[in-house]
MDTraj code that builds the backbone (N, CA, C; nanometers):
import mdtraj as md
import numpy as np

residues = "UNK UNK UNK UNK UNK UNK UNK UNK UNK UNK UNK UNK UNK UNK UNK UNK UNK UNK UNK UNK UNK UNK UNK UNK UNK UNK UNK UNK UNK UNK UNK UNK UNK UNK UNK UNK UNK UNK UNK UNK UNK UNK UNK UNK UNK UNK UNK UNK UNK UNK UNK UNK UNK UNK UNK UNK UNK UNK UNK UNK UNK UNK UNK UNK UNK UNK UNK UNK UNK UNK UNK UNK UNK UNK UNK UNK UNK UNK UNK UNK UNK UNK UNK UNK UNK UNK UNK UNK UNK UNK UNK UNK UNK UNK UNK UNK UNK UNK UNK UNK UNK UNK UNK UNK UNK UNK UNK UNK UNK UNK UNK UNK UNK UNK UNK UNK UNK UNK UNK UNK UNK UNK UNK UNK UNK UNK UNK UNK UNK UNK UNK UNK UNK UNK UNK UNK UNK UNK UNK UNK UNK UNK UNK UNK UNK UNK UNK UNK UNK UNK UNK UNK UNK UNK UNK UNK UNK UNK UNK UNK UNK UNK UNK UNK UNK UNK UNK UNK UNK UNK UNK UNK UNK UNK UNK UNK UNK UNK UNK UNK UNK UNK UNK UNK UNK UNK UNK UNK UNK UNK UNK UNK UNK UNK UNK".split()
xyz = np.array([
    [0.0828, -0.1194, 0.0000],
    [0.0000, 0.0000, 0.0000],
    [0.0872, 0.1259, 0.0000],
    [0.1669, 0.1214, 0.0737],
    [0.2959, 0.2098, 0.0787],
    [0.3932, 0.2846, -0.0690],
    [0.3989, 0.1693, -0.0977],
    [0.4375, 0.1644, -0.2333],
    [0.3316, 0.2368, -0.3345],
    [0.2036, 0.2027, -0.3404],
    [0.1233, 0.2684, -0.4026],
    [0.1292, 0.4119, -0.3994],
    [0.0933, 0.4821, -0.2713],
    [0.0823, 0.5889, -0.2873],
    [0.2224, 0.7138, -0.2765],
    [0.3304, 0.6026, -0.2122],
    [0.4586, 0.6920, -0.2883],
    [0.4527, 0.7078, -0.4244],
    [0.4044, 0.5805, -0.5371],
    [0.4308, 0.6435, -0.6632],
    [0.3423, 0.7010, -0.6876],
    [0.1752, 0.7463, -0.6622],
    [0.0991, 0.8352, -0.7455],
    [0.1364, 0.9766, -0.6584],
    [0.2467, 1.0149, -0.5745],
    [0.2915, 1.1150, -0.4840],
    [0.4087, 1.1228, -0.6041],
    [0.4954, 1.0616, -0.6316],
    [0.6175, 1.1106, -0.7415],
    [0.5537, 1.1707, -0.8693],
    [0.4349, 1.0312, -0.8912],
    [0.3569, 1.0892, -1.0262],
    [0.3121, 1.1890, -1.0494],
    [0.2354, 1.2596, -0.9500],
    [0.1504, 1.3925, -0.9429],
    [0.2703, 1.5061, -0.9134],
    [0.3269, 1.4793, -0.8887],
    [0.4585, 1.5714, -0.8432],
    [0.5352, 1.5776, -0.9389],
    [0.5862, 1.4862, -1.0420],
    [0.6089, 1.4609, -1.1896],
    [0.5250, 1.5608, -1.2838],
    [0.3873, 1.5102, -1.2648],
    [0.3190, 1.6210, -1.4044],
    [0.3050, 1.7582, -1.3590],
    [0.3128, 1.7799, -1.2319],
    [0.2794, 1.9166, -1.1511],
    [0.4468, 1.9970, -1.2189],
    [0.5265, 1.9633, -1.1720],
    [0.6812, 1.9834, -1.2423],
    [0.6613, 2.0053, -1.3992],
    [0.6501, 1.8411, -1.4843],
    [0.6218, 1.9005, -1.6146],
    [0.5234, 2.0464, -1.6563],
    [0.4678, 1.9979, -1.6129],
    [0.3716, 2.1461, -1.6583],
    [0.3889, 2.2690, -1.6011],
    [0.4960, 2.3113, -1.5250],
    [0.5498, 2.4149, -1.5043],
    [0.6630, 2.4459, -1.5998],
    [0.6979, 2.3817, -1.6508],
    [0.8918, 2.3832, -1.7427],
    [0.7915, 2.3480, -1.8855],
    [0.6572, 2.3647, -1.8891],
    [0.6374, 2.2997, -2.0417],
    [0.6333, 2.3971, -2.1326],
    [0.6394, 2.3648, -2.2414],
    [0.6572, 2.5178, -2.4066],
    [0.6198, 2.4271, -2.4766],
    [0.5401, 2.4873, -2.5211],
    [0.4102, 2.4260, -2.6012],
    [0.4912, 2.4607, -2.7422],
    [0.5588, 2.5179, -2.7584],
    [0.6772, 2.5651, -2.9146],
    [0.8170, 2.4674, -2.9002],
    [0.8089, 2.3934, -2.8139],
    [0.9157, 2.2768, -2.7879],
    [0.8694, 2.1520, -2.8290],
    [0.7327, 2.1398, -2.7398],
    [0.6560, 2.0387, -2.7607],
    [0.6246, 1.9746, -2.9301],
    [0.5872, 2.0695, -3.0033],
    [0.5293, 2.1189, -3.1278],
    [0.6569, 2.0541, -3.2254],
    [0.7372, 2.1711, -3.1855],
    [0.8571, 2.1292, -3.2695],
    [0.9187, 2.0158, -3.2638],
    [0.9390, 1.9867, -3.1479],
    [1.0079, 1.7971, -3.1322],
    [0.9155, 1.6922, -3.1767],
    [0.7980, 1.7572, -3.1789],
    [0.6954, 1.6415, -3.2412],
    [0.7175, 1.6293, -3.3906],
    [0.6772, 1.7325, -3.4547],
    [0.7577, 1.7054, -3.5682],
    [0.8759, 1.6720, -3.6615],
    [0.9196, 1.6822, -3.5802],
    [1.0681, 1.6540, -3.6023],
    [1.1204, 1.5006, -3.5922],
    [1.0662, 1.4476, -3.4660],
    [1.0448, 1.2938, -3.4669],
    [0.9685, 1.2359, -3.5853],
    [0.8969, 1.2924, -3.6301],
    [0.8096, 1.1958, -3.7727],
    [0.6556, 1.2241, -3.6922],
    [0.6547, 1.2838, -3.5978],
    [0.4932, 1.2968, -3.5440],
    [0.4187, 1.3516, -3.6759],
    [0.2828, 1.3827, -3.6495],
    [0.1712, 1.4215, -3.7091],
    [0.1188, 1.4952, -3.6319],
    [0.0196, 1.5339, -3.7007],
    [-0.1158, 1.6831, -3.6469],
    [-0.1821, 1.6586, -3.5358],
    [-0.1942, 1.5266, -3.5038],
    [-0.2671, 1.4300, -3.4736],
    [-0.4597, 1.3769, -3.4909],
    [-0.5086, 1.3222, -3.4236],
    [-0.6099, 1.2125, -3.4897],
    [-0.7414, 1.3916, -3.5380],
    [-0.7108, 1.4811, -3.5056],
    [-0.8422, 1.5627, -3.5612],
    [-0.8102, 1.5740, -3.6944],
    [-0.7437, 1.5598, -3.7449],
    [-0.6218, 1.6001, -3.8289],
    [-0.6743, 1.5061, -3.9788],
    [-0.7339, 1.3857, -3.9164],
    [-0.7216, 1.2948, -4.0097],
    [-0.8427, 1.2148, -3.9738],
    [-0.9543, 1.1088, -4.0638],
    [-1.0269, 1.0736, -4.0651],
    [-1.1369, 1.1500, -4.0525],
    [-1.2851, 1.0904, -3.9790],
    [-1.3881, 1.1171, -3.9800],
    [-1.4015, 1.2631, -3.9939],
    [-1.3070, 1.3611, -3.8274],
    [-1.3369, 1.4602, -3.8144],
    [-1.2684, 1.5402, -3.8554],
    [-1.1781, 1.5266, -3.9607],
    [-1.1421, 1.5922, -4.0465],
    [-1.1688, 1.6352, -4.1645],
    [-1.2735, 1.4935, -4.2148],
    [-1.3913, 1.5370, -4.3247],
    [-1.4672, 1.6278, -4.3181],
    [-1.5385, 1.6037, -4.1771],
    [-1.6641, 1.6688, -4.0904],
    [-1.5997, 1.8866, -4.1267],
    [-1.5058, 1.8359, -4.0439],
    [-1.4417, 2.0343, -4.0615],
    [-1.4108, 2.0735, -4.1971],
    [-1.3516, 2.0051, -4.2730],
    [-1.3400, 2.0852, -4.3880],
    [-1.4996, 2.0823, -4.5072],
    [-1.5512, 1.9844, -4.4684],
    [-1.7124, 2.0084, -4.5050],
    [-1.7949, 2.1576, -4.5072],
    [-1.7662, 2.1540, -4.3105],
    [-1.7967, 2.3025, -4.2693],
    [-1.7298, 2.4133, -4.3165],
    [-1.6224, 2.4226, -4.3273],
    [-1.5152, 2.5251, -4.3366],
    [-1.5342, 2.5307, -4.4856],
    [-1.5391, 2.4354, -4.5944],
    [-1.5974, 2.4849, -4.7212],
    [-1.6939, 2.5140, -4.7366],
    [-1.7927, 2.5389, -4.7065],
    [-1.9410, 2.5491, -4.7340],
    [-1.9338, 2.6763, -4.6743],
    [-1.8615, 2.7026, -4.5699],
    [-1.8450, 2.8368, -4.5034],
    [-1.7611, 2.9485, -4.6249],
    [-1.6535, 2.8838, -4.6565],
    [-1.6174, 2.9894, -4.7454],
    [-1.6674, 3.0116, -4.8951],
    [-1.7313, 2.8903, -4.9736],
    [-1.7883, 2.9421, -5.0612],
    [-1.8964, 3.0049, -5.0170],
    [-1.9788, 2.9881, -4.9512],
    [-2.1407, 3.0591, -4.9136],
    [-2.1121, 3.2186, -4.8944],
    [-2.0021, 3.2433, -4.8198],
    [-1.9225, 3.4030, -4.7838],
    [-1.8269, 3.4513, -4.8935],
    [-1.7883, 3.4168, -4.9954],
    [-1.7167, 3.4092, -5.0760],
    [-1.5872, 3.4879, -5.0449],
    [-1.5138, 3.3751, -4.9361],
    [-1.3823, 3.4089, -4.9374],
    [-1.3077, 3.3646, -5.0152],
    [-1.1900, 3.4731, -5.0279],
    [-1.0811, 3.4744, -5.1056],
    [-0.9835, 3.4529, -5.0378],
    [-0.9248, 3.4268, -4.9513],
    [-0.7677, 3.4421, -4.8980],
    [-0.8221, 3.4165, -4.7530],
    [-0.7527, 3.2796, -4.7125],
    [-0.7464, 3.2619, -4.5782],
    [-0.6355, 3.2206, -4.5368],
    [-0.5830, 3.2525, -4.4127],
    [-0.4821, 3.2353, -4.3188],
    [-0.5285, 3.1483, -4.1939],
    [-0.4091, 3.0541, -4.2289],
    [-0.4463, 2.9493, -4.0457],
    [-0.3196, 2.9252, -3.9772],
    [-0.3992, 2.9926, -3.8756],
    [-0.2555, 2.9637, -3.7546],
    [-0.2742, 2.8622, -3.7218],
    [-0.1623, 2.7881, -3.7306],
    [-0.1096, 2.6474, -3.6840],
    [-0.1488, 2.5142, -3.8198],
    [-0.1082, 2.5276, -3.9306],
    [-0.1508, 2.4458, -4.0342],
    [-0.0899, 2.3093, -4.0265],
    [0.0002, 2.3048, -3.9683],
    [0.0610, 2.1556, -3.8964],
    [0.1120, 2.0803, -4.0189],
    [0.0802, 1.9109, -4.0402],
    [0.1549, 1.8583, -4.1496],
    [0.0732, 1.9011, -4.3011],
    [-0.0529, 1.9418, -4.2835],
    [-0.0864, 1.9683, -4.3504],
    [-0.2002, 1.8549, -4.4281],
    [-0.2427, 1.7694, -4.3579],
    [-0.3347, 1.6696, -4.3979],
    [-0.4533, 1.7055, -4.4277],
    [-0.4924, 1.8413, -4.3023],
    [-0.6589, 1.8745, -4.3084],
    [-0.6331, 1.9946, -4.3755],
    [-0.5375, 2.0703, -4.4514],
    [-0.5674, 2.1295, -4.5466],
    [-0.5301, 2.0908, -4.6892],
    [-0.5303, 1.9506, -4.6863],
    [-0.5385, 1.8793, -4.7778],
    [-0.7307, 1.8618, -4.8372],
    [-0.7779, 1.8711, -4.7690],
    [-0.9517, 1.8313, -4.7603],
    [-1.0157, 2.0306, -4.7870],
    [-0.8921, 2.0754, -4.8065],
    [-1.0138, 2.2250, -4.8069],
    [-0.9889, 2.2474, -4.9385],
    [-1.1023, 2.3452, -4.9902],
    [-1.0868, 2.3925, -5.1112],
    [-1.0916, 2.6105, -5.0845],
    [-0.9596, 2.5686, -5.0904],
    [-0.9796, 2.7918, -5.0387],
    [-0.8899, 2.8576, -5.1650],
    [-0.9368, 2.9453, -5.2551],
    [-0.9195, 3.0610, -5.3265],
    [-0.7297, 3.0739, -5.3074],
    [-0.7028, 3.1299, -5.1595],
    [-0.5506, 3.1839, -5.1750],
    [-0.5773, 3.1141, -5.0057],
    [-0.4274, 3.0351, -4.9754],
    [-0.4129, 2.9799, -4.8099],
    [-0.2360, 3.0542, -4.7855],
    [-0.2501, 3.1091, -4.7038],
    [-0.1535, 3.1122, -4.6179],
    [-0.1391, 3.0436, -4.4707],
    [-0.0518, 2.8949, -4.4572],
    [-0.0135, 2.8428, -4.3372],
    [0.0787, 2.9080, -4.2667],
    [0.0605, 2.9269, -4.1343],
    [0.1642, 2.9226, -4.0461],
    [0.1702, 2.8369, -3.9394],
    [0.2688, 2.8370, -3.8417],
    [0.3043, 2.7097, -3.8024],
    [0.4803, 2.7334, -3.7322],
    [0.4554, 2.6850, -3.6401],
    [0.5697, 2.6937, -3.5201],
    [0.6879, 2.6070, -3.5527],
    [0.6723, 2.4612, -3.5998],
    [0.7607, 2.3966, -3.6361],
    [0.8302, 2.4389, -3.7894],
    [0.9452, 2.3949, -3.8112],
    [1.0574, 2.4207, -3.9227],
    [0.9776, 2.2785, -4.0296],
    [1.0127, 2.1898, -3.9573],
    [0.9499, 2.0919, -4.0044],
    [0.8045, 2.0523, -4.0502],
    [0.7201, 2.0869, -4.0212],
    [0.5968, 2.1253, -4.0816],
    [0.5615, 2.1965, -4.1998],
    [0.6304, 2.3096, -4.1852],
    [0.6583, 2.4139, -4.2386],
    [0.7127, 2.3723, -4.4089],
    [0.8125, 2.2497, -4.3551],
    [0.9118, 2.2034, -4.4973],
    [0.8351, 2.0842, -4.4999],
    [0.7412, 2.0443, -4.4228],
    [0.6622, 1.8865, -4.5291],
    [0.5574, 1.9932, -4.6370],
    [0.4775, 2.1083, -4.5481],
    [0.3247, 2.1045, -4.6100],
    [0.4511, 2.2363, -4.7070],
    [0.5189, 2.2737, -4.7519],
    [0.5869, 2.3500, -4.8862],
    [0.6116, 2.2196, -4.9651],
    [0.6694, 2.1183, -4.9474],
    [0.6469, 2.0299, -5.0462],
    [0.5424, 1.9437, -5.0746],
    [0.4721, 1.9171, -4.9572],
    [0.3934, 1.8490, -5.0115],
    [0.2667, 1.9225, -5.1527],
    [0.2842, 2.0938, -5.1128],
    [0.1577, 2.1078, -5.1736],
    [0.2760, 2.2633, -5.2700],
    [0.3954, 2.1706, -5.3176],
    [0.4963, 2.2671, -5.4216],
    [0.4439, 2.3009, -5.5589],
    [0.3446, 2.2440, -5.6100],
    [0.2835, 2.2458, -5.7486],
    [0.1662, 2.3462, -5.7370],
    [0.1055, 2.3923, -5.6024],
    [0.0201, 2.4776, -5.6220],
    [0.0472, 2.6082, -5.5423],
    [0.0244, 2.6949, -5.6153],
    [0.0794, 2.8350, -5.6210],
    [-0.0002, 2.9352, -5.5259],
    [-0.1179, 2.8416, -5.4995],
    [-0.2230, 2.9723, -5.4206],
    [-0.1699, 2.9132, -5.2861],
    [-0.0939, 2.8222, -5.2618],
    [-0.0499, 2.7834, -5.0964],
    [0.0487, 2.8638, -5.0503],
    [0.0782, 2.9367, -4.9459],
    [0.2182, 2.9636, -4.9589],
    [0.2187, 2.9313, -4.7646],
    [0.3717, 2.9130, -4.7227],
    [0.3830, 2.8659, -4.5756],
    [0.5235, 2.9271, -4.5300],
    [0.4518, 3.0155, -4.4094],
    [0.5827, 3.0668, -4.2592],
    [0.5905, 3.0223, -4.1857],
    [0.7170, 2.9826, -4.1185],
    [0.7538, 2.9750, -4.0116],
    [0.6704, 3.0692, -3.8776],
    [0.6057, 3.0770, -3.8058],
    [0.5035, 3.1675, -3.6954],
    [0.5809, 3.2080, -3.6038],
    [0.7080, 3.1552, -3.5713],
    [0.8056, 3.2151, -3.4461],
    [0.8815, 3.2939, -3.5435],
    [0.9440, 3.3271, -3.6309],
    [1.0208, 3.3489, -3.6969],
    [1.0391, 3.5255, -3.7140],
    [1.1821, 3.5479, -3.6496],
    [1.1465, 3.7294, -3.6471],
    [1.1492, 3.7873, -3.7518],
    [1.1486, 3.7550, -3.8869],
    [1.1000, 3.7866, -4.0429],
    [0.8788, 3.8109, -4.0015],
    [0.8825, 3.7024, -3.9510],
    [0.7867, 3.7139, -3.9471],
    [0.6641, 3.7712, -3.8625],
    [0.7536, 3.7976, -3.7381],
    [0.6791, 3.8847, -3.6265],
    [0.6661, 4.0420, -3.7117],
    [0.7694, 4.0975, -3.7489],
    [0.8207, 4.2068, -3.8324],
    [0.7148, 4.2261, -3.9077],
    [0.6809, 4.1286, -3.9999],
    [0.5693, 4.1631, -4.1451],
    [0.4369, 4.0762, -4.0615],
    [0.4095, 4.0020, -3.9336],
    [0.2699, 3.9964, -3.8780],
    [0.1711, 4.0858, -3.8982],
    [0.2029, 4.2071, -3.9141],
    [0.0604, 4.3295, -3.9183],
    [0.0249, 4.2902, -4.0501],
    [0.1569, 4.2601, -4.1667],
    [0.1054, 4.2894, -4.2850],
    [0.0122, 4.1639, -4.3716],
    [0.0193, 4.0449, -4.2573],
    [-0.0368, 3.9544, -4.3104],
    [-0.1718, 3.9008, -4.2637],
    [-0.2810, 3.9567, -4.3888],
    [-0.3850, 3.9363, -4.3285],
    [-0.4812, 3.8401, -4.4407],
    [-0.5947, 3.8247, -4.4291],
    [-0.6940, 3.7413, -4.4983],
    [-0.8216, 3.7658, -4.4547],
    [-0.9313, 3.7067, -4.5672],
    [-1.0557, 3.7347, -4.5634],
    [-1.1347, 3.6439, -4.4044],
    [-1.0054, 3.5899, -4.4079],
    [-1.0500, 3.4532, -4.3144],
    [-0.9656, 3.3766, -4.2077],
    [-0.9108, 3.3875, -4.1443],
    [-0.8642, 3.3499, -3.9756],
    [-0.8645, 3.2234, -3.9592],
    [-0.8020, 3.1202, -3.9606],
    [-0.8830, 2.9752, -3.8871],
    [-0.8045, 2.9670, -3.8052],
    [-0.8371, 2.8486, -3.6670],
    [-0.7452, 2.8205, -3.5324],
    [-0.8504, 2.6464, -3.5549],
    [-0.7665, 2.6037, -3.6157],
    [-0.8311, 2.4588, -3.5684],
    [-0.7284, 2.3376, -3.4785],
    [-0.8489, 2.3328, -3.3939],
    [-0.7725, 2.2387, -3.2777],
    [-0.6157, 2.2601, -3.2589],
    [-0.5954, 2.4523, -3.2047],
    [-0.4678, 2.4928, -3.1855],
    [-0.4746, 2.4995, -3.0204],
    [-0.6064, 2.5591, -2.9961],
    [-0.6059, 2.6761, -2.8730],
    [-0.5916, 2.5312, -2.7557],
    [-0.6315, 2.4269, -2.7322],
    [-0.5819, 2.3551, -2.6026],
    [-0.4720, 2.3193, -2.5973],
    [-0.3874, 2.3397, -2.7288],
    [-0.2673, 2.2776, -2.6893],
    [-0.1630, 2.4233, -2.6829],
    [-0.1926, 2.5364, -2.6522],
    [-0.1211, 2.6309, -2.5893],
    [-0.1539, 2.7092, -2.4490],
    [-0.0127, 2.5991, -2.4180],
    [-0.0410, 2.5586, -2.2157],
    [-0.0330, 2.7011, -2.1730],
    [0.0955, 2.7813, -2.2226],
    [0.1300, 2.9392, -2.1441],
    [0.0261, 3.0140, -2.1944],
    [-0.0315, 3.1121, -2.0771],
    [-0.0864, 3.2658, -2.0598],
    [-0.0589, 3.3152, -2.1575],
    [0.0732, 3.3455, -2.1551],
    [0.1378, 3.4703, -2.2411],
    [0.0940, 3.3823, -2.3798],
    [0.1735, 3.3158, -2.4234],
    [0.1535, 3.2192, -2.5800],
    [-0.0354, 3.2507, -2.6086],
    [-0.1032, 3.2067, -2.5277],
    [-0.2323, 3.1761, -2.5335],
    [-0.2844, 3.3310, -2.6223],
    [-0.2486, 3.4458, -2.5320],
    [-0.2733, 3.5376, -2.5382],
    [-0.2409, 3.6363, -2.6849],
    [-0.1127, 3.6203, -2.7178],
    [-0.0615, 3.6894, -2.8030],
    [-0.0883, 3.5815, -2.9350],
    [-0.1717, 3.4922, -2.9342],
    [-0.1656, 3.3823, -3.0586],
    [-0.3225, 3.4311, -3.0729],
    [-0.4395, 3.4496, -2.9744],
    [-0.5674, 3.5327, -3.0142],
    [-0.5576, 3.6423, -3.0760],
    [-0.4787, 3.7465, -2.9828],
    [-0.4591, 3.8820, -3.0995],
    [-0.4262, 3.8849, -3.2335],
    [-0.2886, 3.8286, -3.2426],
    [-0.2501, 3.7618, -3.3729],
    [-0.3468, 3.7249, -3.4827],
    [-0.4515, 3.6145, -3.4087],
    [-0.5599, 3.5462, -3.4832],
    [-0.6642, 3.6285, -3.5622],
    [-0.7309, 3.7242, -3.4396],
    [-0.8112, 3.8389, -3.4758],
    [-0.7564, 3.9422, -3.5295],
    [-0.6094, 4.0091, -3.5203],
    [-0.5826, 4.0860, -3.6272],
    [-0.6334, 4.0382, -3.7572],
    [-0.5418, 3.9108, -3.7947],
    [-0.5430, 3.8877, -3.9409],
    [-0.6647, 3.8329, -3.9932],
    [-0.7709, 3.8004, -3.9484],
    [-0.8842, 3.7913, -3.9890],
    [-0.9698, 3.9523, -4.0307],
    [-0.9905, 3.9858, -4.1852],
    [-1.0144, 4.0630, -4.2136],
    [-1.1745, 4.0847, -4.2106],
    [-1.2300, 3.9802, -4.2456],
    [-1.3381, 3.9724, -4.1985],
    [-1.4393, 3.8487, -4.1224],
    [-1.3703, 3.7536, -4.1324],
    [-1.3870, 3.6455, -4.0662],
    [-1.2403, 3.5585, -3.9526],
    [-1.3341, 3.5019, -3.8164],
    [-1.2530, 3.3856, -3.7728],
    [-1.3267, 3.3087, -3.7328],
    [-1.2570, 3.1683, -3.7757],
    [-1.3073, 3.0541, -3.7137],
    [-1.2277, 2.9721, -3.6546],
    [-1.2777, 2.9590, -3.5411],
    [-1.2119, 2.8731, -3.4386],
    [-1.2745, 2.7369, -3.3922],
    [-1.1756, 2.6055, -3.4016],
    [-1.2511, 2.4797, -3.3363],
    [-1.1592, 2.4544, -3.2783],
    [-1.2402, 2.4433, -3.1394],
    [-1.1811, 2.4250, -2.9964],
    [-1.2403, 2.3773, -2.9118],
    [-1.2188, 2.2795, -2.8143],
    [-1.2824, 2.3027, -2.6649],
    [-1.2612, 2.4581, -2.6011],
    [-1.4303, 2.4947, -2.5495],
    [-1.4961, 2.6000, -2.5086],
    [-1.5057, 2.5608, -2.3498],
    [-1.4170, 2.5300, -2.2838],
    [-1.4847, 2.4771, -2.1202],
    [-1.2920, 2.5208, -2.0589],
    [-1.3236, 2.5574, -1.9500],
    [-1.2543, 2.5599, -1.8429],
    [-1.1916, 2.4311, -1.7380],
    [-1.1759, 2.3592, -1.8352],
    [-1.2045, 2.2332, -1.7020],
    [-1.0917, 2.1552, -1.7367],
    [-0.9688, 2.1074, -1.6843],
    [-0.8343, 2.0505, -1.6557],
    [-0.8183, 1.9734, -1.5341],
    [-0.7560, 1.8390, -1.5727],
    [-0.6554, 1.7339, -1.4741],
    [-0.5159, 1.7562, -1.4690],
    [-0.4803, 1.6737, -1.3916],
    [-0.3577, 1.6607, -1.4012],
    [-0.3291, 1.5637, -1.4718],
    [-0.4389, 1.4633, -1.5401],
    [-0.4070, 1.3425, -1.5632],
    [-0.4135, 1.3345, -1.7557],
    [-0.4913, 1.4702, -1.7593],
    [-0.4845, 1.4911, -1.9267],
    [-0.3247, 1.4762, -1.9619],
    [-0.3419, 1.4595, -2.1216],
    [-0.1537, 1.5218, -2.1721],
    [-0.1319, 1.6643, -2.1467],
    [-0.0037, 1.6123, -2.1324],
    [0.0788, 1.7602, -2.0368],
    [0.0559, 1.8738, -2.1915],
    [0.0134, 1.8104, -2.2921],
    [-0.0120, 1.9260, -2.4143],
    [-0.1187, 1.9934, -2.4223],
    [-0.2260, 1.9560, -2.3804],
    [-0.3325, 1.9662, -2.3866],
    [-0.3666, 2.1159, -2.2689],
    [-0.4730, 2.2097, -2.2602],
    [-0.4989, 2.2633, -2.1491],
    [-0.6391, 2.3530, -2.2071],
    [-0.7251, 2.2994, -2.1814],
    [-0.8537, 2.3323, -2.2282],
    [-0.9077, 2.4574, -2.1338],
    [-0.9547, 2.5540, -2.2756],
    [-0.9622, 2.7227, -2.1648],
    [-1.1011, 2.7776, -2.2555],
    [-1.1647, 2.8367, -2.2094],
    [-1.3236, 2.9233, -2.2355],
    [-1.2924, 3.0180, -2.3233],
    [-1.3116, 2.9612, -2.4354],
    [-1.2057, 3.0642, -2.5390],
    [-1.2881, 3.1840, -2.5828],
    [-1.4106, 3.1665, -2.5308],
    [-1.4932, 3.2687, -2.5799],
    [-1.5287, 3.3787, -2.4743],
    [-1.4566, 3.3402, -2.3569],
    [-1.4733, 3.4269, -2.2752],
    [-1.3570, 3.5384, -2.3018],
    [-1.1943, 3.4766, -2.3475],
    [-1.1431, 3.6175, -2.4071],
    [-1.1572, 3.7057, -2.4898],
    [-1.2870, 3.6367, -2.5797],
    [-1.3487, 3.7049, -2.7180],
    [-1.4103, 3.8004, -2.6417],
    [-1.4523, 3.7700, -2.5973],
    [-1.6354, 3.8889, -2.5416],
    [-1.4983, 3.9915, -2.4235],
    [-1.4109, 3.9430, -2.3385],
    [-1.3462, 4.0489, -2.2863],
    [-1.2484, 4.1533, -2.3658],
    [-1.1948, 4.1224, -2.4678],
    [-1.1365, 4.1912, -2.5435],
    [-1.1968, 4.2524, -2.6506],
    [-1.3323, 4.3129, -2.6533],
    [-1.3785, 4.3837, -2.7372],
    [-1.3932, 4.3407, -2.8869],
    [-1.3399, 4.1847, -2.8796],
    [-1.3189, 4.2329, -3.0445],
    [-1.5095, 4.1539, -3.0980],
    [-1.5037, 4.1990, -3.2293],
    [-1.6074, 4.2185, -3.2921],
    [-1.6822, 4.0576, -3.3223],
    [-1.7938, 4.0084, -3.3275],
    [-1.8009, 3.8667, -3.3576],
    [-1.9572, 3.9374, -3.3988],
    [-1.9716, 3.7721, -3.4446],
    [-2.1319, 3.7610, -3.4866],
    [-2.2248, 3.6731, -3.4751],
])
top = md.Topology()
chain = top.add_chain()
for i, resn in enumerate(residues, 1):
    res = top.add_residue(resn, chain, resSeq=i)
    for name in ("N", "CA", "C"):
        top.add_atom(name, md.element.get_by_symbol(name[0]), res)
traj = md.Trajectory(xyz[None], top)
């Protein structure tokens, strides 16, 4: 019995630690870099399901030019059909699968998102259209969380869409990547405009 609860006492004391030292731009990047993926939203059922929505959304509005923070390997914007895409994206590696994978078409183009080329020209890069799909739980820090919404809502010129968990509610026992936050409660406090 002893034994038991020394280790769920190291364990909890383990993820309590990890998730203080965690960077969600470490995380990201070493994932890719190993051969990881987007992961499972990324691919199958509910990846059909979103780009279903997300097309029907932009032809019905007739956007031209959308921008998505965090475009990852690039699988689920494999399933969209958009006018002009600009990806961005934290990893190097991401960055250099979805430029080749999608090198033959000209309306794609992809940045690096940490990149001080690119903080520099951030104001100047904008679109008819904003997306954040299945980005916002997996950015654990305040600060990150914070400055990746502004970011978001700048460059949405006239649209954003975001798919996310909308709830406040965290374990210790979730992945240390994961950190699910009320994303609509920073919408409505920061003034910015919705519909």
């Amino acid at each position: 019995m002893t034994t038991f609860w020394t280790d769920l006492t190291r364990h909890i004391r383990g993820r309590i630690g990890s998730r203080r030292a965690f960077s969600s731009l470490t995380y990201w990047q070493e994932r890719y870099a190993k051969g990881g993926n987007s992961g499972a939203g990324s691919y199958g059922r509910l990846a059909l399901f979103k780009a279903e929505v997300i097309n029907a959304f932009v032809e019905d509005n007739a956007v031209e030019s959308v921008i998505e923070f965090g475009c990852g390997d690039g699988n689920q914007l494999s399933l969209y059909k958009f006018p002009r895409y600009t990806g961005l994206d934290v990893s190097p590696h991401s960055i250099g699968k979805c430029q080749e994978r999608f090198a033959d078409d000209p309306s794609k183009t992809f940045h690096l998102r940490d990149s001080e080329q690119l903080r520099a020209d951030l104001a100047a890069l904008r679109a008819d259209l904003a997306l954040s799909i299945d980005v916002l739980f997996h950015l654990i820090e305040d600060a990150v969380f914070e400055r990746y919404m502004r970011d978001l809502f700048a460059a949405g010129t006239k649209f954003v869409i975001i798919y996310s968990s909308d709830i406040n509610r965290n374990s210790w026992f979730q992945a240390k990547h994961v950190k699910h936050r009320k994303f609509t409660d920073w919408v409505r406090s920061s003034g910015t405009n919705t519909r």
